[in-house]
N, CA, C and O atoms as a Tinker XYZ file with bonds, in Angstrom:
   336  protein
     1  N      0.811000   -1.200000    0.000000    73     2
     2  CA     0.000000    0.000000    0.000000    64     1     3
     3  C      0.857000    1.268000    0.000000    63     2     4     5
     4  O      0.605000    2.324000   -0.580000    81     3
     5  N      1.960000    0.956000    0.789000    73     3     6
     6  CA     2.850000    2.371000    0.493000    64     5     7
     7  C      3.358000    3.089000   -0.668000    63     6     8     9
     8  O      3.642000    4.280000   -0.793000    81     7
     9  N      3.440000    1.665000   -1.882000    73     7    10
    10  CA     4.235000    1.849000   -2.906000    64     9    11
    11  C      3.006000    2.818000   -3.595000    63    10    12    13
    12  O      3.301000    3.910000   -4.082000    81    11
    13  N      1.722000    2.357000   -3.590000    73    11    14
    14  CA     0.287000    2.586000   -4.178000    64    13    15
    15  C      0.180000    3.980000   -4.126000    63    14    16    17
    16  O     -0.165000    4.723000   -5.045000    81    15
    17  N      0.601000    4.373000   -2.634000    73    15    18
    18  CA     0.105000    5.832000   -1.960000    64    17    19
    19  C      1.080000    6.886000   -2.472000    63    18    20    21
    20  O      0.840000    8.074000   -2.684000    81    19
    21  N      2.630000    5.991000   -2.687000    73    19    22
    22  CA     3.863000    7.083000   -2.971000    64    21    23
    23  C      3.461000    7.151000   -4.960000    63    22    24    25
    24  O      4.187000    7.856000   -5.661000    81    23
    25  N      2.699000    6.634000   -5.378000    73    23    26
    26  CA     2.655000    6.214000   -6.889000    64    25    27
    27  C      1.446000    7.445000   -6.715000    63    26    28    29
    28  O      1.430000    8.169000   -7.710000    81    27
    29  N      0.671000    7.742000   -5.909000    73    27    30
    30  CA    -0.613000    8.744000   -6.030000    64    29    31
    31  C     -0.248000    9.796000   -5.915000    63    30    32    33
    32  O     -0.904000   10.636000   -6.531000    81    31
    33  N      1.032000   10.326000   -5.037000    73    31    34
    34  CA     1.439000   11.502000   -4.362000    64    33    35
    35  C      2.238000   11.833000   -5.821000    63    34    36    37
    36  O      2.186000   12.920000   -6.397000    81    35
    37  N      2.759000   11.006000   -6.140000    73    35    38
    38  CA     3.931000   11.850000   -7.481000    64    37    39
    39  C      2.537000   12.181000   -8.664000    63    38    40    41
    40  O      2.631000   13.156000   -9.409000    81    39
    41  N      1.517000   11.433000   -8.710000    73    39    42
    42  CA     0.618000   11.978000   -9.622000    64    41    43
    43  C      0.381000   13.503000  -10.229000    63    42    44    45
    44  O      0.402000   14.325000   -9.313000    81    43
    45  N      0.224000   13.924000  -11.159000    73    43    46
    46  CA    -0.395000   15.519000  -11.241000    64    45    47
    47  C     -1.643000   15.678000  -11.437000    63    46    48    49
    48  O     -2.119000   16.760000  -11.778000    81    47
    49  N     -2.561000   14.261000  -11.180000    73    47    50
    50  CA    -3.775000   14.818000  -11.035000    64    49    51
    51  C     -4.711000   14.040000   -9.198000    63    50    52    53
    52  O     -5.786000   13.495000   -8.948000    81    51
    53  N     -3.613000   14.411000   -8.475000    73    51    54
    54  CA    -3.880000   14.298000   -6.939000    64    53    55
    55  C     -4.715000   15.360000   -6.367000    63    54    56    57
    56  O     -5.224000   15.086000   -5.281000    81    55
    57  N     -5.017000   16.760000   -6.973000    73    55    58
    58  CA    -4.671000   18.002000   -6.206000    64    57    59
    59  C     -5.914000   17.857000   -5.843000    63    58    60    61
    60  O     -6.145000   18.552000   -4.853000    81    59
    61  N     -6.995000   17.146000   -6.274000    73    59    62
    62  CA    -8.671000   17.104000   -5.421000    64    61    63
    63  C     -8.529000   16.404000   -4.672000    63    62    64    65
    64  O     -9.331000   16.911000   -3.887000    81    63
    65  N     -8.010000   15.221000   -3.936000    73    63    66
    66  CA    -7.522000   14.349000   -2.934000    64    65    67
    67  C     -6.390000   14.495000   -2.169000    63    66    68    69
    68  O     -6.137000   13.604000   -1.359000    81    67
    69  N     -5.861000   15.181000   -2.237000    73    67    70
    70  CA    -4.391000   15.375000   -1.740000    64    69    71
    71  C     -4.278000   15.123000   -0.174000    63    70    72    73
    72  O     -3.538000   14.338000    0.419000    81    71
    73  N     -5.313000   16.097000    0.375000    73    71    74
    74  CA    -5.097000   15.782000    1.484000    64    73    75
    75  C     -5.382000   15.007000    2.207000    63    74    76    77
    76  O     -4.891000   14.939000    3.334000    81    75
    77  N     -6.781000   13.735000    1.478000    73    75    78
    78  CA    -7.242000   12.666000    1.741000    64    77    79
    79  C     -6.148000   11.512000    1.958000    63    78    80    81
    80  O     -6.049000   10.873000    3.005000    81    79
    81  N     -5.271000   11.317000    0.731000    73    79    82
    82  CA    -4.249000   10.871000    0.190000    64    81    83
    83  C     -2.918000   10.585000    1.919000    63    82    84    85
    84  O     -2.393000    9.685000    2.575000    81    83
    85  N     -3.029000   12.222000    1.832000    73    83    86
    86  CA    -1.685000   12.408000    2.688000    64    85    87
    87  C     -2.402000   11.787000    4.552000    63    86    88    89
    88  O     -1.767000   11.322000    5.498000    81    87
    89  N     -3.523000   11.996000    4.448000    73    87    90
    90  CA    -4.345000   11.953000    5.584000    64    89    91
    91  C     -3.575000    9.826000    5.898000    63    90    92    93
    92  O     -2.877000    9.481000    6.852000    81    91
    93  N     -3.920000    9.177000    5.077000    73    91    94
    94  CA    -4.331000    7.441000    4.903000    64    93    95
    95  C     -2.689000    6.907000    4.680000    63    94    96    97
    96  O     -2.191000    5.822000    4.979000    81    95
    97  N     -2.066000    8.120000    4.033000    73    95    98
    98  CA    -0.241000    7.789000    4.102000    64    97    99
    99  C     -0.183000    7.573000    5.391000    63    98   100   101
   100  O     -0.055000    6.386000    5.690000    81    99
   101  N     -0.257000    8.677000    6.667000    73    99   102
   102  CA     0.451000    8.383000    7.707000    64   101   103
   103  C     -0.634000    7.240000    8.752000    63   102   104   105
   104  O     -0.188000    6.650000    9.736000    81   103
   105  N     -1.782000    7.146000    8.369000    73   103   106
   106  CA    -2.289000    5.777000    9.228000    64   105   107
   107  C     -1.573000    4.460000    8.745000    63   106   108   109
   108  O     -1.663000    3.382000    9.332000    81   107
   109  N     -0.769000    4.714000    7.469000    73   107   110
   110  CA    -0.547000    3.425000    6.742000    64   109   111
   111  C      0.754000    3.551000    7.528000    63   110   112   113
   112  O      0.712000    2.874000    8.556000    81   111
   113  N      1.928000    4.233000    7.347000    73   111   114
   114  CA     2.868000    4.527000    8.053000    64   113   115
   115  C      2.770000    4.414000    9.780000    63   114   116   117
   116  O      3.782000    4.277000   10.467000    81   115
   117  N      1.561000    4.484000   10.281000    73   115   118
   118  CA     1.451000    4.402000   11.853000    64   117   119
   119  C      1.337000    2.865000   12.128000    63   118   120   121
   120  O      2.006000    2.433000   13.067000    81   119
   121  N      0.526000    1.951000   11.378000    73   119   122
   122  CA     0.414000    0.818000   10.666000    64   121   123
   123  C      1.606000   -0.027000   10.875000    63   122   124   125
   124  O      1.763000   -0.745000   11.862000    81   123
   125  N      2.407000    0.090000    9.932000    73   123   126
   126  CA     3.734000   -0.061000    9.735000    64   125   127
   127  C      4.414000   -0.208000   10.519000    63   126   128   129
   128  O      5.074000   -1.237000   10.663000    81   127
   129  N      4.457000    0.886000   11.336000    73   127   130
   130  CA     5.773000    1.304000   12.431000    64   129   131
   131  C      5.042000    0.187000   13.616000    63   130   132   133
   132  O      5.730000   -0.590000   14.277000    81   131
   133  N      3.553000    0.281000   13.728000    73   131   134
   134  CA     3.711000   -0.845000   14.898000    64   133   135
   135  C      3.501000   -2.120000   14.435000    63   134   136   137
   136  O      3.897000   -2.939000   15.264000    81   135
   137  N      3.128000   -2.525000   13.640000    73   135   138
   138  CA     3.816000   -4.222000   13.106000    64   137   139
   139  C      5.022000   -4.722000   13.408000    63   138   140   141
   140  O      5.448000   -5.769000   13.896000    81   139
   141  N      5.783000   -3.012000   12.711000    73   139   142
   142  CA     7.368000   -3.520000   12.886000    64   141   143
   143  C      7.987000   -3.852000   14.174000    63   142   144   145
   144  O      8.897000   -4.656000   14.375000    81   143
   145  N      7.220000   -2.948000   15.210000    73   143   146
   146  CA     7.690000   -2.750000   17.025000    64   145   147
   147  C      6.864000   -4.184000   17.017000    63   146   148   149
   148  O      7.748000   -4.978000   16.697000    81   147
   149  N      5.974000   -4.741000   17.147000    73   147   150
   150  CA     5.515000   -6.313000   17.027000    64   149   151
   151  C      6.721000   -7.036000   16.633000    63   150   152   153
   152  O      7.527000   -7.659000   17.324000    81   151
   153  N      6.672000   -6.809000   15.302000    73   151   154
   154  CA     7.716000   -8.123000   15.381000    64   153   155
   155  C      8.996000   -8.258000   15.792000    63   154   156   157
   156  O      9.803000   -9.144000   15.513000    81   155
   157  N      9.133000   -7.149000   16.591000    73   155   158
   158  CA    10.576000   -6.981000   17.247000    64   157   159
   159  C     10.453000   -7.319000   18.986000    63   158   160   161
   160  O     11.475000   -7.528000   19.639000    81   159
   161  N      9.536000   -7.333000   19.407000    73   159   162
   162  CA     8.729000   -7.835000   20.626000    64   161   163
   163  C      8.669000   -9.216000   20.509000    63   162   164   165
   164  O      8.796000   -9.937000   21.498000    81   163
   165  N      8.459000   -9.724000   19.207000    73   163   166
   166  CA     8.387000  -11.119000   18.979000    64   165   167
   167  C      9.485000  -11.933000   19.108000    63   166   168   169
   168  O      9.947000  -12.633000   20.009000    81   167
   169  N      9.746000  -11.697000   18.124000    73   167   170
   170  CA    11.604000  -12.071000   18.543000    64   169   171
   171  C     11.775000  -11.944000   19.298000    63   170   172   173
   172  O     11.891000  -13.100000   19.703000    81   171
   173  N     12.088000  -10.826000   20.769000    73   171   174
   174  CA    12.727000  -10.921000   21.743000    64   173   175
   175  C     11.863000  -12.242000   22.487000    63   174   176   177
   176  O     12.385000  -13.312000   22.800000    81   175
   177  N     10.334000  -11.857000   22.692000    73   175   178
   178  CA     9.567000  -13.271000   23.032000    64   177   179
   179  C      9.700000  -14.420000   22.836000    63   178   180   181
   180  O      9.265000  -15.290000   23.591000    81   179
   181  N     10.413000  -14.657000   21.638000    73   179   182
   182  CA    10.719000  -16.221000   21.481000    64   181   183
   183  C     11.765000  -16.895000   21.922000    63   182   184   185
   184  O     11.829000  -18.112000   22.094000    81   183
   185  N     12.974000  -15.726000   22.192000    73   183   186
   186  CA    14.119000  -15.944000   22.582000    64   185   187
   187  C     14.197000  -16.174000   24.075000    63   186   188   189
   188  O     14.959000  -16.972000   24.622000    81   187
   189  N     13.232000  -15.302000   24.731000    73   187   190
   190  CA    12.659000  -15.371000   26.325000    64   189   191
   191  C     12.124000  -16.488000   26.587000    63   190   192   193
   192  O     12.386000  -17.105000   27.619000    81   191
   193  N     11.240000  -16.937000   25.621000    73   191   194
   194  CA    10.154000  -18.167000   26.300000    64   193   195
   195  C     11.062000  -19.415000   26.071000    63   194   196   197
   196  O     10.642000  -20.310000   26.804000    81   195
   197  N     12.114000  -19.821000   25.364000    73   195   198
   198  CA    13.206000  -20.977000   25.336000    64   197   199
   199  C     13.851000  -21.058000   26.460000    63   198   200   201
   200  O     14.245000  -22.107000   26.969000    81   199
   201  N     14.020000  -19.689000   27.003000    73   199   202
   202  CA    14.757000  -19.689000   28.533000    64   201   203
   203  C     13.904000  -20.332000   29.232000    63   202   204   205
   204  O     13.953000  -21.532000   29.503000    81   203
   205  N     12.777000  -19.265000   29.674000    73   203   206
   206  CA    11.947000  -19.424000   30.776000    64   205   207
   207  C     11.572000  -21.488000   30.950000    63   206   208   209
   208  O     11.587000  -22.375000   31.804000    81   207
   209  N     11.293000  -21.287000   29.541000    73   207   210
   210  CA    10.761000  -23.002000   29.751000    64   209   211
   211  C     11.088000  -24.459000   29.916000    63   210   212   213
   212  O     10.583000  -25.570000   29.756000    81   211
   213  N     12.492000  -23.723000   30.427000    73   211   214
   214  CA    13.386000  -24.751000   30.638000    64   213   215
   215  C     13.313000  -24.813000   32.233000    63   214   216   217
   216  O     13.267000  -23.899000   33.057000    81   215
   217  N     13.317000  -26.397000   32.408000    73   215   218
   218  CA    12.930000  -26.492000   34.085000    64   217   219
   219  C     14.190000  -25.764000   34.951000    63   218   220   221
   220  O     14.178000  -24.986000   35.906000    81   219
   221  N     15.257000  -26.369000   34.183000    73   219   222
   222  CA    16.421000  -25.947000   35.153000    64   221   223
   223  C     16.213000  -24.129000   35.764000    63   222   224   225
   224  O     16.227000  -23.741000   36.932000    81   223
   225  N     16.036000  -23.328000   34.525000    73   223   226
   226  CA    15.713000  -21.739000   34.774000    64   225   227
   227  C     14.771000  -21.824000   36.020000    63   226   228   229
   228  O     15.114000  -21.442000   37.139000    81   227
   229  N     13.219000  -22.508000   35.634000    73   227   230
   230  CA    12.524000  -22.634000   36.771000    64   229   231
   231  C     12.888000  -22.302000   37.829000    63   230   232   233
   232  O     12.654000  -21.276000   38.469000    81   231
   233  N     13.550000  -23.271000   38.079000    73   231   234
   234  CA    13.859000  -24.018000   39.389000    64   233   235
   235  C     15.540000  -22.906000   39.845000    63   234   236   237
   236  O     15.834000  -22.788000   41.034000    81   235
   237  N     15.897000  -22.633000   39.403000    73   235   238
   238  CA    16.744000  -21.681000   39.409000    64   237   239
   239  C     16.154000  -20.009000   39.900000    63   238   240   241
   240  O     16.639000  -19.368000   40.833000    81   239
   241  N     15.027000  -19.550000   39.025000    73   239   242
   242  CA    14.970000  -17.990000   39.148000    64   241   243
   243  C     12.922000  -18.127000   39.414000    63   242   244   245
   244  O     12.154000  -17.299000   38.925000    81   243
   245  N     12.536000  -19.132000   40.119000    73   243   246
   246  CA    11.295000  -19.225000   40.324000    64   245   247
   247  C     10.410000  -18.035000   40.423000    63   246   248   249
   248  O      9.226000  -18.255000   40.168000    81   247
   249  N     10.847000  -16.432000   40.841000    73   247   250
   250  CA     9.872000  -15.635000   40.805000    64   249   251
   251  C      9.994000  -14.724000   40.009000    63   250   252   253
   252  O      9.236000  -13.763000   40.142000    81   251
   253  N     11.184000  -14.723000   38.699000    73   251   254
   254  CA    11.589000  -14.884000   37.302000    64   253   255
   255  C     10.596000  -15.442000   36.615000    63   254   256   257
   256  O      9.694000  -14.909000   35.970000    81   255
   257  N     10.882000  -16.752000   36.841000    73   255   258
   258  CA     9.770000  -17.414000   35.627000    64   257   259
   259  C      8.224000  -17.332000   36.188000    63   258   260   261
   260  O      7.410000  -17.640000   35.317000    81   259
   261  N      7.778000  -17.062000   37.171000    73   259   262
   262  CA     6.191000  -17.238000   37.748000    64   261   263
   263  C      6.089000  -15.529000   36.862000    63   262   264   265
   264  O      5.016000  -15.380000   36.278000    81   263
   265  N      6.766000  -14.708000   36.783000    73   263   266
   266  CA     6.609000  -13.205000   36.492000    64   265   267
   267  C      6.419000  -13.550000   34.847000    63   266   268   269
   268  O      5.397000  -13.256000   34.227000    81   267
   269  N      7.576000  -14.218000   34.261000    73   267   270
   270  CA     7.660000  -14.043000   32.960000    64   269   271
   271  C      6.049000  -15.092000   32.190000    63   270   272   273
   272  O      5.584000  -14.886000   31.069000    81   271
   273  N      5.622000  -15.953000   33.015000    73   271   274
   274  CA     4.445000  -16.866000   33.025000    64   273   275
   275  C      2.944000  -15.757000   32.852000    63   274   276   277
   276  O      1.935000  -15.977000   32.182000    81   275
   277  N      3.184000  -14.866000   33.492000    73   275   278
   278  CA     1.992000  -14.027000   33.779000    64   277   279
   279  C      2.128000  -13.259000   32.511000    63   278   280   281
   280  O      1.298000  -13.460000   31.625000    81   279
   281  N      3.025000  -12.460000   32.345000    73   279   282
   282  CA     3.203000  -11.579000   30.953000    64   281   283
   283  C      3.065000  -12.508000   29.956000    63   282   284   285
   284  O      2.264000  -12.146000   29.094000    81   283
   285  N      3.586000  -13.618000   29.764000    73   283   286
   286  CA     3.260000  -14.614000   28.965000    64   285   287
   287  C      1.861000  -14.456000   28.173000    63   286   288   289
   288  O      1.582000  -14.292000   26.985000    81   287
   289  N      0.963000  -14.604000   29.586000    73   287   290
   290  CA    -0.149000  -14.928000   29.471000    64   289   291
   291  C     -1.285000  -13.824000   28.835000    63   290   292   293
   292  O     -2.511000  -13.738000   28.778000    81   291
   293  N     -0.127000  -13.052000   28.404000    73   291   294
   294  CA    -0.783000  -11.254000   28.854000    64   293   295
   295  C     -0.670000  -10.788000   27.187000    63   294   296   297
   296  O     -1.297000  -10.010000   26.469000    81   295
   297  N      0.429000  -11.670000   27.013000    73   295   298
   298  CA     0.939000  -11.343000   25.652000    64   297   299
   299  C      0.018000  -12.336000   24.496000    63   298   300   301
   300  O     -0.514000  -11.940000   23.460000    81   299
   301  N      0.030000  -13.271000   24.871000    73   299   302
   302  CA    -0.908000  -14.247000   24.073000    64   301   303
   303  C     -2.620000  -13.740000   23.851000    63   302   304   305
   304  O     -3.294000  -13.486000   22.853000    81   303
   305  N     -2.879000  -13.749000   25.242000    73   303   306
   306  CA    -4.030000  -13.032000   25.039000    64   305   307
   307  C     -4.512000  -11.579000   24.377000    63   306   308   309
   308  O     -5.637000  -11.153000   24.116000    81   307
   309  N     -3.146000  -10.982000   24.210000    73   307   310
   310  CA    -3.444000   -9.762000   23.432000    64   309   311
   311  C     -3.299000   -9.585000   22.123000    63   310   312   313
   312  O     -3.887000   -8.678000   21.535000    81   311
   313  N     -2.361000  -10.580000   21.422000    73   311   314
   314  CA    -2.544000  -11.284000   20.394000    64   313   315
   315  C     -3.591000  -12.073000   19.710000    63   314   316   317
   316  O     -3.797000  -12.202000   18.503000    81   315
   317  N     -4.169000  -12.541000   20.662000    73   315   318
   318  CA    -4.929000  -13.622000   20.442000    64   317   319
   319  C     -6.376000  -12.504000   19.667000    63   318   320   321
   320  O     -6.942000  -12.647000   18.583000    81   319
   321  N     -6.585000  -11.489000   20.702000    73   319   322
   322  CA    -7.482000  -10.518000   20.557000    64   321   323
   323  C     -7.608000   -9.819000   19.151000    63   322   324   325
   324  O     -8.570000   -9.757000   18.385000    81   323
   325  N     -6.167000   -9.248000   19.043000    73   323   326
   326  CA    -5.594000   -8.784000   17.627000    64   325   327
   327  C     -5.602000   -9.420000   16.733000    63   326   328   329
   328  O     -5.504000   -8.886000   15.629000    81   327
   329  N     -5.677000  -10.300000   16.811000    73   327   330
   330  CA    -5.739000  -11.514000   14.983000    64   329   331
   331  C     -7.449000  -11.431000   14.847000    63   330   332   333
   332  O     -8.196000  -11.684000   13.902000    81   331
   333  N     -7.638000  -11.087000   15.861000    73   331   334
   334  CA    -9.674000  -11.677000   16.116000    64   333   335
   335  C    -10.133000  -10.042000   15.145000    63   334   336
   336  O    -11.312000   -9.761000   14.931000    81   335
């Protein structure tokens, strides 16, 4: 959609939409920027939950992993919401 929106803006016959145009650029761009902060949350999440779910960690940093269990739970479900 960005390529779509930057292909409308170079247009010379934008100037009755323009600001409609420029309005739906930056929701697309706001869009964007938090997908991208997602999938960078993600990654760190996946790299976290290999730790956490290892018994030895458990049993090692128990109010570590009971903490990281709850956000866990916090994170899935807010995901879970977002795909819905």
């Amino acid at each position: 959609h960005s390529v779509t929106i930057a292909t409308m803006m170079g247009s010379r016959f934008i100037q009755g939409i323009r600001d409609m145009v420029e309005v739906w650029e930056k929701k697309i761009n706001v869009a964007c920027d938090v997908i991208d902060e997602w999938y960078q949350v993600q990654r760190a999440w996946m790299y976290l939950e290999n730790i956490f779910s290892a018994e030895d960690i458990q049993q090692q940093l128990p109010q570590e992993a009971a903490k990281f269990k709850t956000v866990d739970k916090f994170w899935k479900d807010l995901f879970r919401k977002v795909r819905q």
